[in-house]
Each structure stands twice: as C-alpha cells, then as structure tokens.
C-alpha positions as CSV (number, residue, x, y, z in Angstrom):
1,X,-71.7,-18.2,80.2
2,X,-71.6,-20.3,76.9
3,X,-73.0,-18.4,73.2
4,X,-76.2,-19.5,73.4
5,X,-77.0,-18.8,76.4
6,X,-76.1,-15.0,75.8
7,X,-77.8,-14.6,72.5
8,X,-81.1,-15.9,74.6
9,X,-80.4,-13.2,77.0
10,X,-79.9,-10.3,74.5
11,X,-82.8,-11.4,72.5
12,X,-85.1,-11.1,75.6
13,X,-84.0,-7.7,76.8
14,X,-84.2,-6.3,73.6
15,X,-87.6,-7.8,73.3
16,X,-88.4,-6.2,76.6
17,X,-86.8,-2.9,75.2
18,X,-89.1,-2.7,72.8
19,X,-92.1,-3.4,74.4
20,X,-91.7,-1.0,77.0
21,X,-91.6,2.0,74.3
22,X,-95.3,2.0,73.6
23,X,-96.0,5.0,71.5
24,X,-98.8,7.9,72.5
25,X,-101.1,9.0,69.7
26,X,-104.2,11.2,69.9
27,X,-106.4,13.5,67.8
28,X,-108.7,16.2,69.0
29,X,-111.1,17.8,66.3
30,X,-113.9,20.9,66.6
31,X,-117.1,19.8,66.8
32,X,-118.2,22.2,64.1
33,X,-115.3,21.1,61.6
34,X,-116.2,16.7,62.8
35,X,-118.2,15.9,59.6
36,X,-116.5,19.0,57.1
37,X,-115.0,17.5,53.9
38,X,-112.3,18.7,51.5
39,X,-111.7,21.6,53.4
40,X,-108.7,23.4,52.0
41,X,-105.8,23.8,54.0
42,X,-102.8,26.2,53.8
43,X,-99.4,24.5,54.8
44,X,-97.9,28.1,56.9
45,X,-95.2,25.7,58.4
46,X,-93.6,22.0,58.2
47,X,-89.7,21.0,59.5
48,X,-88.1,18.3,60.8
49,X,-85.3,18.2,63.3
50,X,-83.3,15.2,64.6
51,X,-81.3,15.2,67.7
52,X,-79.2,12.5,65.9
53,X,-76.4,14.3,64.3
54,X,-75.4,13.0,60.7
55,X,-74.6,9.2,59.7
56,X,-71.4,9.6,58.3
57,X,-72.3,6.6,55.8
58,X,-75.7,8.8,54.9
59,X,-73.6,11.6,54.4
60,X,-70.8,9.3,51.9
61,X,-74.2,8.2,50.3
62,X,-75.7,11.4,49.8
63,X,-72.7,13.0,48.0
64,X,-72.7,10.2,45.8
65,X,-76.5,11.0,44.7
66,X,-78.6,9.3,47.7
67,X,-81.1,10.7,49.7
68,X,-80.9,13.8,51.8
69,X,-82.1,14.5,55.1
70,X,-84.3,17.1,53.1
71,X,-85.3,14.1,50.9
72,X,-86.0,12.5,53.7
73,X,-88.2,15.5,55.1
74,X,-90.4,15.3,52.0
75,X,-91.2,12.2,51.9
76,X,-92.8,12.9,55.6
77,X,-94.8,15.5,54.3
78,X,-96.0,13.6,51.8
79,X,-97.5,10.6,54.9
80,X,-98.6,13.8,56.6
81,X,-100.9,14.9,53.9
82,X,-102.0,11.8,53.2
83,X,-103.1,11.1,57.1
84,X,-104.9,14.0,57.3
85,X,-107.0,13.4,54.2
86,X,-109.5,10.9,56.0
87,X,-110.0,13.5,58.4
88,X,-111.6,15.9,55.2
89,X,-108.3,18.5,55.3
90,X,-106.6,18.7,51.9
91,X,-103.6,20.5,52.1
92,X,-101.4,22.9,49.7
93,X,-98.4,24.9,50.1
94,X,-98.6,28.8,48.7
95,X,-95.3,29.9,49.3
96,X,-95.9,33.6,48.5
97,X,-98.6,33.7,51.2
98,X,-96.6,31.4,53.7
99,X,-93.4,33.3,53.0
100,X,-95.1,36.4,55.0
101,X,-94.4,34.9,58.2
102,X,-90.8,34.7,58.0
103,X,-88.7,36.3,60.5
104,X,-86.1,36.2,59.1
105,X,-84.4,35.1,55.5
106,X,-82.5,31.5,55.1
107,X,-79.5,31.6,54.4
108,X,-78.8,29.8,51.6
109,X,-75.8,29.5,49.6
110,X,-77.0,29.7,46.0
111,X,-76.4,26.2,45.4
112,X,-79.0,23.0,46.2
113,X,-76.6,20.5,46.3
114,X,-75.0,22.2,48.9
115,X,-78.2,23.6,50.8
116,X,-79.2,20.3,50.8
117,X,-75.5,18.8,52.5
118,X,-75.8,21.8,54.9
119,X,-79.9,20.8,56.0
120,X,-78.2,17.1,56.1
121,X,-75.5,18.4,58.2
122,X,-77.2,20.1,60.8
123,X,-80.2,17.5,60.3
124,X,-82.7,20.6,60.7
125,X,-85.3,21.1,57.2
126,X,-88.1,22.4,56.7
127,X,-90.9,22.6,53.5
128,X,-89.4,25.0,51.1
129,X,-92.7,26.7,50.0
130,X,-93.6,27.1,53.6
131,X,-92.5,30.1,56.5
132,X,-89.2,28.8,58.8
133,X,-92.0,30.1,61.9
134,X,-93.7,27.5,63.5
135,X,-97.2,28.6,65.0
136,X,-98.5,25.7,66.4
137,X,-96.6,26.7,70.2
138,X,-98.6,29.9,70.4
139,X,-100.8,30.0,73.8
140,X,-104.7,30.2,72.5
141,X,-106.7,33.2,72.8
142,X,-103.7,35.2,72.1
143,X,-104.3,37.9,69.4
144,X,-101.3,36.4,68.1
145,X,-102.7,33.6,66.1
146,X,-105.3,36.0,64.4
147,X,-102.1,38.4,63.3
148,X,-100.2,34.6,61.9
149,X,-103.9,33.8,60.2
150,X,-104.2,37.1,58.6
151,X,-101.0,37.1,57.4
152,X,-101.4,34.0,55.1
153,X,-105.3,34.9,54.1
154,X,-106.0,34.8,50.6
155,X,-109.4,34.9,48.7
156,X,-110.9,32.0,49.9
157,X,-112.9,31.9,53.3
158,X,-113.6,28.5,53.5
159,X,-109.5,28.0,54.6
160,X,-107.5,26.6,57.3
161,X,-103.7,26.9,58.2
162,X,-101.3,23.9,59.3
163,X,-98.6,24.2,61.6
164,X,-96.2,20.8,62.1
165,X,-93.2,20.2,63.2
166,X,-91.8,16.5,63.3
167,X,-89.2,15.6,65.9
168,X,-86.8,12.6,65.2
169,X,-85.4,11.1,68.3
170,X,-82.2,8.9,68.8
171,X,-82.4,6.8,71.1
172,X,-79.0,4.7,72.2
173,X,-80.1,3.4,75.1
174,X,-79.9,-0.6,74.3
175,X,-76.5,-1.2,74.2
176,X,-75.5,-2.0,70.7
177,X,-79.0,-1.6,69.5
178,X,-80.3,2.0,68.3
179,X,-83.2,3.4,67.0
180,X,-85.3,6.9,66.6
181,X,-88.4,7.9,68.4
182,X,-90.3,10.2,66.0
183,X,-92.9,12.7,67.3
184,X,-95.1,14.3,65.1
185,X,-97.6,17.3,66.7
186,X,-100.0,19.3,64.6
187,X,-102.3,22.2,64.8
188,X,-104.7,23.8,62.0
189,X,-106.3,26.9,62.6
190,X,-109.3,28.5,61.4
191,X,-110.1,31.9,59.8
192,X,-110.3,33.7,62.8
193,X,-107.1,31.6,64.7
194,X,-108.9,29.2,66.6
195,X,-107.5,26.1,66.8
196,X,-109.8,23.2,65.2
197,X,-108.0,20.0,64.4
198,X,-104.6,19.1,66.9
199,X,-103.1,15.7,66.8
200,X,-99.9,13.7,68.0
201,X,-98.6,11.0,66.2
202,X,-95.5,9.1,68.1
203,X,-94.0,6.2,66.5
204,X,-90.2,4.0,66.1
205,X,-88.0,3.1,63.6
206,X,-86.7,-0.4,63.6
207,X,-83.9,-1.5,65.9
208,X,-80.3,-0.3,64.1
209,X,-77.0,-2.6,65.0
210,X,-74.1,-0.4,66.0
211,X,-75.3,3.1,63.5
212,X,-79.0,4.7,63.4
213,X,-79.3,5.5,60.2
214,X,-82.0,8.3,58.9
215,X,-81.8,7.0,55.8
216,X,-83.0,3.7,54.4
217,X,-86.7,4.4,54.4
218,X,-86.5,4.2,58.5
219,X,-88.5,7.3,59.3
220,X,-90.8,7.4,56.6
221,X,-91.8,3.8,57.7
222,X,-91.7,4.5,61.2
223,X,-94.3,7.8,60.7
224,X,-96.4,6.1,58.2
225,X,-96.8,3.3,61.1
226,X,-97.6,6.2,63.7
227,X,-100.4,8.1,60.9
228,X,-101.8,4.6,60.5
229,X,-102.6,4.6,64.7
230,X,-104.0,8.2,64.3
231,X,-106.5,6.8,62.1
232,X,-108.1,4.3,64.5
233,X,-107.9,6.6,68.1
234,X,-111.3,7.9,69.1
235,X,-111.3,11.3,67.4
236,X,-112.0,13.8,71.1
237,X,-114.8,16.2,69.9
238,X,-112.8,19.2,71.6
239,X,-109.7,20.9,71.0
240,X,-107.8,21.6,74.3
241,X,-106.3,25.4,74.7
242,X,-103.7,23.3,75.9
243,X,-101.4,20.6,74.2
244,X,-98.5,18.6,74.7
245,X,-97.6,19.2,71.1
C-alpha cells in the first residue's frame, strides 16, 4: 500500500470517527420560571473532573507560569454563566453561604501555587467560593434538597441555587488521534428545593496527534461550542424528577 493511498484511508476513518460522535444536548425549564428574567442565582456547587490524568507537557508549562487545570476550570465557569444568562438566571458565588454545605474541609496546603499543581495533578477542581457537595444527584421529592436549599438561604426570596458538575472525557479510541468528550449537567433549584431549570450540554475538543492536551484553550472551546447548541434546542416546558445528569 503506497503513501497516498494510506493517508486517504486515515483521513476517511477519522472523518467517519468524528461523525459518529454526535453530541446530546437538552434543556428542561418550569413553566412558572419560562418567561422569568434576571433571576438571581446562588452558585452552591461547580467542579470539574477529567478522567485524563495530567499532560506531562501541561504540567512542564504550568510550573513555568501557564495555565492550570484550575485555570482551566474557571474559564468554564465563566461559558457556564454566560449560557445561562439568555435563559434570565444571573448567577453569583457567596462563599460564606455555600461554604455551609461542606462536608468536609479541603485540604489545602497553605500555598496556591501548590494547590493549584496538586488540583492539576489529580485533574479534579472545583469553584473556590463554592461547597465541594454536589446537589444536583439528589432523588426529587426528597426532604433532602429543602435541608441543601435552606442551608445557603439568605435575605432574598426571589433566589435560586445552581448545582454543576462538568465531566471531561479522554477519549483514545482513534489510534493516534485523541480528543476529550466534555459533559456538562446542571440543576437550579428553587426556594423550597424543587427543581426548575436542568440542562445537558455534551460537546468535543478537537482531534489531538499522539497527547490530549487540557490545555491550549481545548475545553473552553469545546464547551463554549456545546453552550452554543443549548441555546437553539427546544426549551421542554417540564422538568423531569428524573435526569441523566
């Protein structure tokens, strides 16, 4: 089999590689809460987790003042809050009030450089003004969720509570080709811990030759991308008391 011939072939099964990974998005929102505008919501919990392991050259890069994977974290918040503003949810972080969820304390060295290497290490993060207990998994109609919301409460009635957790895939399976899958699932509650706004957002970095880098803008891109699809789904009037999140 001459050069040419096996560059043709690669091209097409990678082409075929890719367009069998179609992504699933969807958005469910309360009926009551369709049309509501600016409503104020209370970040309780964001992390990020990648099944990866760390680049060694992201790692090198990092030490000499690149991003971390906790930089790399923030800067999905960030698309996060920005996708859910067309949807009227503006969110904020209280850490005080968030903090009350813990169960139990980080462990943290004392040192951000090195917090940041470990997160980076272990690729796990989450918000730093937010509670290391994710919420979004707990079964509805649970008294539960009301103890979480009551928790977090402060003087204004009018607010919600976010839950999100986005999953960063690796995904080897093309040879000499990688890239990540990222998953994004989110839940808001209301005042009284019913669930009013759930959404998925899946999406996929670019194709990687040989390493899958996290860094190099890859995720950021590949979430913004998935955000952008959440925008044009058909928003379901109804929030399931069940979810794939």
């Amino acid at each position: 089999m001459n050069g040419k011939r096996l560059a043709t072939i690669m091209v097409l099964f990678v082409s075929s590689m890719l367009l069998s990974g179609c992504a699933s998005t969807w958005v469910q929102k309360d009926p009551d809460w369709m049309n509501k505008k600016n409503v104020p919501v209370l970040v309780g919990h964001y992390s990020v987790s990648s099944d990866g392991g760390a680049d060694v050259i992201d790692l090198a890069k990092q030490v000499a003042g690149g991003h971390s994977f906790g930089d790399v974290g923030m800067d999905t918040y960030k698309e996060m809050k920005k996708a859910l503003a067309p949807f009227g949810f503006d969110l904020k972080t209280d850490q005080r009030r968030a903090k009350k969820l813990e169960h139990m304390k980080d462990l943290k060295t004392g040192s951000s450089k090195v917090d940041a290497l470990l997160d980076s290490l272990t690729c796990e993060w989450h918000h730093p003004a937010t509670a290391n207990r994710e919420f979004h998994h707990i079964m509805a109609g649970t008294s539960l969720r009301k103890t979480v919301v009551n928790k977090m409460k402060g003087s204004n009635k009018k607010e919600a509570f976010l839950s999100a957790h986005l999953k960063i895939e690796d995904q080897d399976q093309y040879l000499l080709f990688k890239r990540y899958r990222v998953v994004l699932g989110i839940q808001i509650l209301d005042q009284k811990g019913d669930a009013i706004f759930q959404a998925k957002a899946e999406g996929f970095t670019g194709l990687s030759f040989l390493r899958n880098p996290w860094d190099e803008k890859r995720i950021q891109k590949a979430l913004a991308t998935a955000l952008s699809t959440m925008q044009t789904v058909e928003v379901k009037p109804k929030v399931s008391r069940f979810s794939s999140l």
